[in-house]
C-alpha positions as CSV (number, residue, x, y, z in Angstrom):
1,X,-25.1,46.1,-15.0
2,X,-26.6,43.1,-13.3
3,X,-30.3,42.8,-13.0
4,X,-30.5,43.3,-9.3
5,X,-32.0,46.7,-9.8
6,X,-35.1,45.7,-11.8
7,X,-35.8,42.5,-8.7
8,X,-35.9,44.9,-6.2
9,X,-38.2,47.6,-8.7
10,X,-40.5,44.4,-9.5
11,X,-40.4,43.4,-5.3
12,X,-41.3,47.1,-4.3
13,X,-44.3,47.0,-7.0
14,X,-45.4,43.7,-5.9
15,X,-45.1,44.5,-2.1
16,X,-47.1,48.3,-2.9
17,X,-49.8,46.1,-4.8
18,X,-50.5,43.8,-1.9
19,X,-50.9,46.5,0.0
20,X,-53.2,48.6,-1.8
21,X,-54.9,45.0,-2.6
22,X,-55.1,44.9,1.3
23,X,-58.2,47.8,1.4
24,X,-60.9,45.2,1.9
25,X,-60.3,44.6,5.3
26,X,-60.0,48.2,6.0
27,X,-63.5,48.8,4.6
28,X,-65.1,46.1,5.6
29,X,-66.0,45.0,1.9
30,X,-66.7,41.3,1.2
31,X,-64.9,39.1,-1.5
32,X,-64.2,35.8,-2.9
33,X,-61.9,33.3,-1.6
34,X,-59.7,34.0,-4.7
35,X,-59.7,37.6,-4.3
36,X,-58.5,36.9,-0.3
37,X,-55.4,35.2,-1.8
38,X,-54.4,37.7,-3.8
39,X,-52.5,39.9,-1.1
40,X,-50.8,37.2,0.0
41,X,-49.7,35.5,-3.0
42,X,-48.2,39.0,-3.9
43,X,-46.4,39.2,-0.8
44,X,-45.1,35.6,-1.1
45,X,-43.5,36.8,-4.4
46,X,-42.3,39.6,-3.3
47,X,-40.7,37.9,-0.3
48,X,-39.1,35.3,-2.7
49,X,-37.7,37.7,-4.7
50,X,-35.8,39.6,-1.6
51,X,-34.8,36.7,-0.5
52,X,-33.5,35.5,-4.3
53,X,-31.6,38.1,-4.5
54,X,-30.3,38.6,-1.1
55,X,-26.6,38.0,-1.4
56,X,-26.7,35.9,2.3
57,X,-27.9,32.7,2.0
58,X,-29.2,31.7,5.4
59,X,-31.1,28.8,4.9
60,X,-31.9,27.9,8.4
61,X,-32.8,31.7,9.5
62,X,-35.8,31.9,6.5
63,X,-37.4,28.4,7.5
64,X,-37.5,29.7,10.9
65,X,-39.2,33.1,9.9
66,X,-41.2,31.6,7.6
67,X,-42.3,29.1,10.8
68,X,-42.6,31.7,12.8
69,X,-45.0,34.3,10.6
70,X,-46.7,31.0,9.3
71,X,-48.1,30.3,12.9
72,X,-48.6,33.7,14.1
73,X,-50.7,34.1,11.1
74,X,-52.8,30.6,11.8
75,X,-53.4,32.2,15.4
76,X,-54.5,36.0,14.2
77,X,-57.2,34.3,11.9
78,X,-58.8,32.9,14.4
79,X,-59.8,35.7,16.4
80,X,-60.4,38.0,13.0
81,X,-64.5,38.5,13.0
82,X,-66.3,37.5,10.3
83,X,-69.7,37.3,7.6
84,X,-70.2,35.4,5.4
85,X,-72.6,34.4,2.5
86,X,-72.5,31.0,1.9
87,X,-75.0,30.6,-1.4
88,X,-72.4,33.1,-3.1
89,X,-69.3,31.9,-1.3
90,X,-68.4,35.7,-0.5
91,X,-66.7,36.9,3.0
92,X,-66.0,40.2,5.0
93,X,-63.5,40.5,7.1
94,X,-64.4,42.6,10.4
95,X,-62.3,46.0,10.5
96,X,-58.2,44.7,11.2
97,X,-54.7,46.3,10.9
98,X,-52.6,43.1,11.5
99,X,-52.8,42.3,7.6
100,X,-52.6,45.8,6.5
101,X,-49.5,46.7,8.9
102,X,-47.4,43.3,8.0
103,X,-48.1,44.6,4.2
104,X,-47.2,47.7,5.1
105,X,-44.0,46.7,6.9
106,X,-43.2,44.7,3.2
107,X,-43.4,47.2,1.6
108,X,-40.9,49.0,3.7
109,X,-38.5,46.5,3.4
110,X,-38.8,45.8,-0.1
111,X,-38.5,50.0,-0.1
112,X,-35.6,49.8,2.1
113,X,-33.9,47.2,-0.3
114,X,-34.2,49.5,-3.4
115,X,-32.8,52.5,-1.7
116,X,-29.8,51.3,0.3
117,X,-28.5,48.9,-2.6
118,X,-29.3,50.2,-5.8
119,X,-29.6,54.0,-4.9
120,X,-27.3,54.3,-2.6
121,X,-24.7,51.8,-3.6
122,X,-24.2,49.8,-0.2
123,X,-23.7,46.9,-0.1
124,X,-26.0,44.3,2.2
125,X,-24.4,42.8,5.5
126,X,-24.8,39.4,4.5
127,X,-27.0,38.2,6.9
128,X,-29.8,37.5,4.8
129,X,-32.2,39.4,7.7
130,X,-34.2,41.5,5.4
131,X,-35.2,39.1,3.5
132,X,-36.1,36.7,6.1
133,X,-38.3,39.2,8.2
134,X,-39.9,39.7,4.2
135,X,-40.8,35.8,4.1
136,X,-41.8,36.1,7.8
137,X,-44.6,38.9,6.3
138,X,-45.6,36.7,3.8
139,X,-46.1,33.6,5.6
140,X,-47.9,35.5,8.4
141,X,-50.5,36.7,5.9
142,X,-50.9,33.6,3.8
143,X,-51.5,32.0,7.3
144,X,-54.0,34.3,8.3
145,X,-55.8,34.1,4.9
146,X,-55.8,30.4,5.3
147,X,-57.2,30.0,8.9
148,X,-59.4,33.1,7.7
149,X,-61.1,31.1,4.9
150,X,-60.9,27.3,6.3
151,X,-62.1,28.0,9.7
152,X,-63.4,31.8,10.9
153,X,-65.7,32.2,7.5
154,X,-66.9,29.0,7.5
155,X,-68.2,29.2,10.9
156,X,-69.6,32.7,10.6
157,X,-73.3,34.3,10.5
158,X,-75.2,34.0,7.0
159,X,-75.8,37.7,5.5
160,X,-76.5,38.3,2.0
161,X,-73.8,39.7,0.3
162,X,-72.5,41.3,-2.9
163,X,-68.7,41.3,-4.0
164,X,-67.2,44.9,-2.8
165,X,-70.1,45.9,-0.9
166,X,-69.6,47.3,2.6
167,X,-71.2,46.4,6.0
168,X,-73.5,48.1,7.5
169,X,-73.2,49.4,10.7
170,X,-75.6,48.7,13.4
171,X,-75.8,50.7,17.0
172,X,-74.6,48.0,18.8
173,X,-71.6,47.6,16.6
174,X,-69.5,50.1,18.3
């Protein structure tokens, strides 16, 4: 027995925990820069490992998703709303799906991965596809996290914060 079933066991828990580590921008709760990266440093492993272990090797189709969800992720944090409390170095995120849905859409692959090779015994294509739309996920969120924290926080409005505390609503929030 190789150990290709406990990579794709470690991707799937790695991919669910960047998920459930995603909840902050669901509700709205500020956090450190550090605790920002964690999503995506989850998904990046995760990614890495799908694409370790995927058995084709196409070199040329990962750079180009990674490329691709690098730069779609630098464009969606720029138009992500934001807070921020600069004496504590905390930020919120404004209520967004694009994060949540790409690590939702990892986790499904990583899912997907676990089922149809080690459950189901069938063999991969070849093509190296699943992995490379995993490290397109990954790079889209550590690109969104990055443009997030170097360029929409640092130019939001000042509120006084504490870590994992919600925003409040005004009436002309919507």
């Amino acid at each position: 027995m190789n150990g290709l079933p406990v990579y794709h066991v470690v991707a799937v828990v790695l991919a669910a925990l960047a998920m459930w580590d995603m909840r902050r921008e669901i509700s709205e709760r500020a956090a450190s820069p550090l605790r920002w990266a964690v999503p995506p440093a989850l998904a990046i492993v995760a990614a890495a490992i799908l694409l370790i272990v995927s058995p084709g090797k196409r070199w040329e189709l990962w750079a180009v998703c990674i490329g691709v969800g690098l730069v779609a992720g630098l464009a969606a944090g720029v138009i992500v709303k934001a807070e921020k409390d600069f004496a504590q170095n905390l930020s919120r995120m404004y209520r967004t799906w694009d994060g949540v849905a790409a690590a939702a859409l990892l986790l499904l692959l990583a899912v997907i991965r676990f089922v149809s090779t080690d459950l189901m015994h069938r063999p991969s294509g070849g093509f190296g596809v699943l992995g490379a739309l995993a490290a397109l996920l990954a790079a889209f969120q550590v690109g969104r996290v990055l443009t997030f924290q170097l360029h929409t926080a640092p130019r939001a409005i000042h509120y006084d914060m504490v870590p994992g505390q919600k925003r409040h609503r005004t009436h002309d929030d919507g």
